[in-house]
N, C-alpha and C positions, 0 to 999 in steps of 0.2 A: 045362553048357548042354543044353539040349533038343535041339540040332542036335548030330547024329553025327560027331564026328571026320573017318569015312571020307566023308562024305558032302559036307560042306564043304573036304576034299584036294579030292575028285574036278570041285569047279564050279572052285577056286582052278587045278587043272592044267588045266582045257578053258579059262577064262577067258584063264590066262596063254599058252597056244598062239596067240591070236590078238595077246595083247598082245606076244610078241617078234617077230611081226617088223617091230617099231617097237622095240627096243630090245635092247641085247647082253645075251638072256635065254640064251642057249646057249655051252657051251664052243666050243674052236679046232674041236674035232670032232663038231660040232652037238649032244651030250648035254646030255642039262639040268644048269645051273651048278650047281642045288639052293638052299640058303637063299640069302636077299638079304644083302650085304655081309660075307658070311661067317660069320654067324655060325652057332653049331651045331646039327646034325640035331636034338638034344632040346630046344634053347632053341625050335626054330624049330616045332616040333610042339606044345609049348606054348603058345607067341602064338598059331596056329592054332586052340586048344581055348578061348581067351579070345575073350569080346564086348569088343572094342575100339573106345574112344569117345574121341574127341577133342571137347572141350568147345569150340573154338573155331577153327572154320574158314573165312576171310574169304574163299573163293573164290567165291563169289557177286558181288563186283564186280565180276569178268570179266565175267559171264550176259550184261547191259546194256551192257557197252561197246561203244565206237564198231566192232571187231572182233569181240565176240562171244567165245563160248569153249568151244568141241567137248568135254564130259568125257568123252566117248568114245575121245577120241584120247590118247594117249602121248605127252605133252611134257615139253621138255629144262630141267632148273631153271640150267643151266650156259648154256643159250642165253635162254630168254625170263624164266626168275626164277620161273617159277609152281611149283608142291607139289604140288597135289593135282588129281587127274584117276582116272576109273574102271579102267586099267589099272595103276598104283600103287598104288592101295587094295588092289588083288588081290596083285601084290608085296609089298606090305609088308604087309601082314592087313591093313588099317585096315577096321574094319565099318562104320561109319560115326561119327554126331557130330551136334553143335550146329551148323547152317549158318548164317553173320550177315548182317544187316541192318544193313549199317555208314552211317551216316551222319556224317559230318563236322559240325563245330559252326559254324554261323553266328550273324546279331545276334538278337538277341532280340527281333524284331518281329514284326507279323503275316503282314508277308511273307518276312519269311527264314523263321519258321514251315509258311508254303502251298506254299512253292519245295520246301524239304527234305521235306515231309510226302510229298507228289506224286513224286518220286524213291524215297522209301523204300516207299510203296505197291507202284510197279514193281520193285524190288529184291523184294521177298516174292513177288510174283509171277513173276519169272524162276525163281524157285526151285522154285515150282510147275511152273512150264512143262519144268524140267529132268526135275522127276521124269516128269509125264506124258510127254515123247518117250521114255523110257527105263525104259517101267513093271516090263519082267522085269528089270532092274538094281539099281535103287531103288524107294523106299517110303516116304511121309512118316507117320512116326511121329508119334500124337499123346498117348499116353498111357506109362505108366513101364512098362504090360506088353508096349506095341506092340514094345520093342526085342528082348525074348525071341521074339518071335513073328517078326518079320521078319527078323532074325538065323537064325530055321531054316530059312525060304527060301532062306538065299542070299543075298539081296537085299541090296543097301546101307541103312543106316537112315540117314533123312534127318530128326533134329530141325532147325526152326529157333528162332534166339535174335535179340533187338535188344540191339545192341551202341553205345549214346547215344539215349536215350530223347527227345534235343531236337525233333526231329518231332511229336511230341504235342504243342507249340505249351502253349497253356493250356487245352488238352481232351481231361481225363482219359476218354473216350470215346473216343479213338481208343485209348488200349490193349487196349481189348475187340474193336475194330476186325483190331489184327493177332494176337489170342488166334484171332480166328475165322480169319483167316489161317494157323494155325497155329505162330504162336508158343509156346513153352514156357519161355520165358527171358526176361530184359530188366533189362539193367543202364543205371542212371539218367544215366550221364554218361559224356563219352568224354574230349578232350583240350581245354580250356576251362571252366570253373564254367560252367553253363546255369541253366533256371529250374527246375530240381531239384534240383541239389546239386553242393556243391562239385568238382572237379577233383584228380585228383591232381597235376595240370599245369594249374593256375588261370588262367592268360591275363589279359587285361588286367581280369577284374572281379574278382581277386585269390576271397580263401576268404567269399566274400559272404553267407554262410548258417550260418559254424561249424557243417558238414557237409549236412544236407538240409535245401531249403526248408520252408516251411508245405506247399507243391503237392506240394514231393518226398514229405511223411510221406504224404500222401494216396493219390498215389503207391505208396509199401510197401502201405500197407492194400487197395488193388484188387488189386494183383499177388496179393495173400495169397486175396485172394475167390476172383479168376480160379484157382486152380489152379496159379502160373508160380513156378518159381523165381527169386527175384532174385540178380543180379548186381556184387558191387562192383568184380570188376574195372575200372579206371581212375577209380576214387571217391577222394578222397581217405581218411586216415585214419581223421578224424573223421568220415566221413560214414560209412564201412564198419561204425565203431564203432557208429553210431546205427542200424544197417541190422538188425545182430545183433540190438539189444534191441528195435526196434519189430518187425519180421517176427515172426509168426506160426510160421513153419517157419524150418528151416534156410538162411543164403545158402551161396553157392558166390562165389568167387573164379577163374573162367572162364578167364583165363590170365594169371598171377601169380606173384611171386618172394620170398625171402624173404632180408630185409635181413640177414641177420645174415653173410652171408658175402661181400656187398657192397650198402650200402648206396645206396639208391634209392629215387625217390619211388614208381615200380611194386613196388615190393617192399615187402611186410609187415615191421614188426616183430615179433620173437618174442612179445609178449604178446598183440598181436591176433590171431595165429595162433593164441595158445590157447583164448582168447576162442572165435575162429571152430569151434575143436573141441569146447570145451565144451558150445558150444551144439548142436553137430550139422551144423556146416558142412564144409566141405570147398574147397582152394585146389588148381587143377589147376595145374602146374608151366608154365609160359615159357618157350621159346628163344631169345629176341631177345637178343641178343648185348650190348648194353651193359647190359641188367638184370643179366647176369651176373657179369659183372666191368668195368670200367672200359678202353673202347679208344679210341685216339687213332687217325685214319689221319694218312698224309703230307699236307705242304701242297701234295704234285706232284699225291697223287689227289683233292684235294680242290677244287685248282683246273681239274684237269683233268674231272671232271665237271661242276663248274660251268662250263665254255666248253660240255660235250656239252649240258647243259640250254638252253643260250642260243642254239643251232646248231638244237637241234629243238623247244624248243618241249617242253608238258606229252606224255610218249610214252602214257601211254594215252589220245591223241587221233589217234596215227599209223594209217597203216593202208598194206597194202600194201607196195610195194617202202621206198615210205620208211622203215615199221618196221623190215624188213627191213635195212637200209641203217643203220639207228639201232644193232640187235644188232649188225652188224658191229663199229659202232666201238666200241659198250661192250666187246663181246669183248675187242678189241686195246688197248683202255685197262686194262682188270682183268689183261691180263698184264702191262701194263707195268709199274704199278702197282696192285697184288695188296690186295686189302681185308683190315683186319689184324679176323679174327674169333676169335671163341671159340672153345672146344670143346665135343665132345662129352660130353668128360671132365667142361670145366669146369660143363657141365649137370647133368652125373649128380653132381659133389660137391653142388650146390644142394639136385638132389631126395635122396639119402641123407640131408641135414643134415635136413631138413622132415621126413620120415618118420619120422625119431628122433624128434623135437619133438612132433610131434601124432600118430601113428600111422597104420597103413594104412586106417583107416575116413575117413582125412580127408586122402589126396591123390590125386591124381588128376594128367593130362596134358590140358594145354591148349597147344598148342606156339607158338600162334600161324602158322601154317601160312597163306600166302599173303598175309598180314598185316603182316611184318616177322620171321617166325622163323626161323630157321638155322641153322647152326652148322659149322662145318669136323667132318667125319664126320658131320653129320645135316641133309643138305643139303632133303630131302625125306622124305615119308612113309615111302619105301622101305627104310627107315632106323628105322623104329618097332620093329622085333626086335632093336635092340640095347640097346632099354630092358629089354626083357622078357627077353633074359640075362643082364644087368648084374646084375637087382637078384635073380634065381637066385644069383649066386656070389655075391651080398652073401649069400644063405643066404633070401632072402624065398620063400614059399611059394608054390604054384598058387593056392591060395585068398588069399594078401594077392595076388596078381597081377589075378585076378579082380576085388576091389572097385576095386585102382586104375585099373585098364583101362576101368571101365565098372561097376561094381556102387553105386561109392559114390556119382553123378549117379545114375541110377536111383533109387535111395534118397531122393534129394532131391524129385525129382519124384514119387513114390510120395506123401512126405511133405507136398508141395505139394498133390495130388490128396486127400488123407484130409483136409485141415484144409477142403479147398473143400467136400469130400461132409457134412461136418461143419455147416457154419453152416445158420440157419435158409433157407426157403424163401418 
């Protein structure tokens, strides 16, 4: 990379100076701990020489809440659940990422359309407003060369991506709308079939389109004009499969699993995967815990969160003492009855199986980060250098470390940008 080793230690060590004393950054005898969660002095110099990109980071639905959401400040993922914040990116390298524009799926009318549109408007624009209070921090990236470039700053890169295209209502116009907003991403569907394309999680209008609408192909072909990479994350199969051979460029699979070491409707099958390589795509790897393997919790924690829901009410509308009061009792409920997760482990077998399968040009991490991703040992981003030793004593290279960290999205969006400089004018 264009930024100097020593040069990016020395912001990551001033940076982290301020960010411990919000967190046990220092030994019993105030020295500095050195790497995050232990791992080692070369694994950890390493991640540091890497642009590190997480293709799908949902902390922008904090921005807008009824709370708000300082990413200035150093928060506890053990107290409030959250991942990522500007003092952990600097912990744990993270350079930055895709930031989402998550909308939730409503009816298919014109005003469940204008309701959602209006929300996700402001949601793109929280994102802006984050970077401008914090402009020597971050940097809204809008092109595949901006990440080189703001990456030698220092600076966090801030892509955004639309994570359920259903805000667009039936007006392919507003995707040029949050292109100029800065979008660079936008996958068609989230958790329900919309008026684009199937679900991988179809809801009550079942697989209504055997994959994309007529609106959704239409759809593919603006995205392809605009520049953007698409997205099948949360598409069904068929719809991922029709995504591949109508686009223009390569898709990306933004944060995604692969069936073959437990089957799921988030999770590819081995053929689509190779499909998605063949063609030049690229699937960034999932934390979320039941894509992984199959978990049951107890009927004690089960009902025992269900009485916390019905006590307070939806908690990201709490604020104040009462939120306050809300973490308490989660606290005291997760120790009693402890949530049966995955691991770290069982992530890192997922991504070794995929890397074998398609190669290092064609995986990538998407953790799902503030989203639903986690895992017992990779609670938070803090935790991103144990990917980057892991796959060193798998025997993987600085240079396969590079494209999965962050070279092969690049690449896509390069890819994106050549086919848009390409068509006529």
């Amino acid at each position: 990379m264009a930024f100097s080793t020593r040069l990016k230690l020395a912001l990551i060590a001033a940076t982290a100076l301020s960010a411990c004393t919000l967190s046990a950054c220092t030994t019993a005898g105030g020295a500095p701990a050195g790497p995050p969660h232990g791992v080692s002095a070369d694994a950890w110099a390493i991640h540091q020489r890497l642009m590190t990109l997480d293709t799908h980071l949902d902390t922008p639905a904090f921005f807008d809440s009824v709370r708000g959401y300082d990413i200035m400040e150093r928060h506890d993922v053990e107290r409030d659940g959250s991942q990522v914040d500007y003092p952990r990116m600097v912990e744990g390298g993270l350079d930055g990422g895709f930031w989402v524009i998550y909308m939730g799926q409503g009816p298919l009318t014109p005003e469940g359309y204008r309701n959602v549109r209006d929300a996700a408007l402001l949601r793109a624009m929280s994102i802006q407003k984050m970077v401008a209070a914090n402009p020597d921090k971050f940097e809204l990236a809008l092109t595949a060369a901006d990440a080189a470039r703001i990456n030698a700053t220092g600076k966090k890169i801030v892509y955004v991506s639309i994570e359920n295209s259903y805000e667009l209502g039936e007006d392919l116009s507003l995707l040029d709308t949050f292109y100029k907003l800065g979008a660079r991403m936008a996958g068609p569907v989230h958790n329900g079939t919309n008026q684009l394309a199937d679900s991988t999680n179809p809801g009550e209008l079942g697989m209504k389109w055997g994959g994309l609408s007529p609106f959704g192909k239409e759809y593919v072909k603006r995205a392809n004009q605009l520049g953007m990479i698409l997205d099948g994350s949360h598409a069904s199969d068929a719809t991922i499969d029709q995504m591949i051979d109508l686009s223009a460029t390569p898709i990306i699979l933004s944060h995604h699993g692969a069936d073959h070491l437990n089957e799921h409707p988030r999770n590819a099958p081995d053929a689509l995967l190779k499909k998605l390589a063949d063609k030049g795509g690229v699937i960034h790897m999932n934390a979320l815990g039941s894509f992984i393997k199959p978990l049951t919790q107890t009927k004690e924690r089960t009902d025992a969160i269900t009485a916390l829901r019905t006590k307070y009410g939806n908690p990201n509308q709490l604020e104040g003492a009462k939120y306050e009061q809300y973490l308490d009792e989660l606290a005291a409920l997760n120790k009693q009855f402890p949530e049966n997760r995955a691991t770290f482990e069982d992530y890192m077998q997922q991504v070794l199986y995929t890397i074998k399968l398609v190669g290092v040009d064609h995986v990538g991490f998407g953790a799902d980060w503030d989203g639903g991703g986690g895992l017992d040992g990779f609670r938070d981003i803090t935790a991103l250098p144990k990917i980057t030793e892991r796959l060193l004593k798998e025997g993987y290279t600085e240079a396969d470390l590079a494209k999965m960290w962050g070279g092969n999205v690049v690449r896509l969006l390069k890819a994106a940008e050549d086919h848009k400089a390409s068509l006529p004018r």
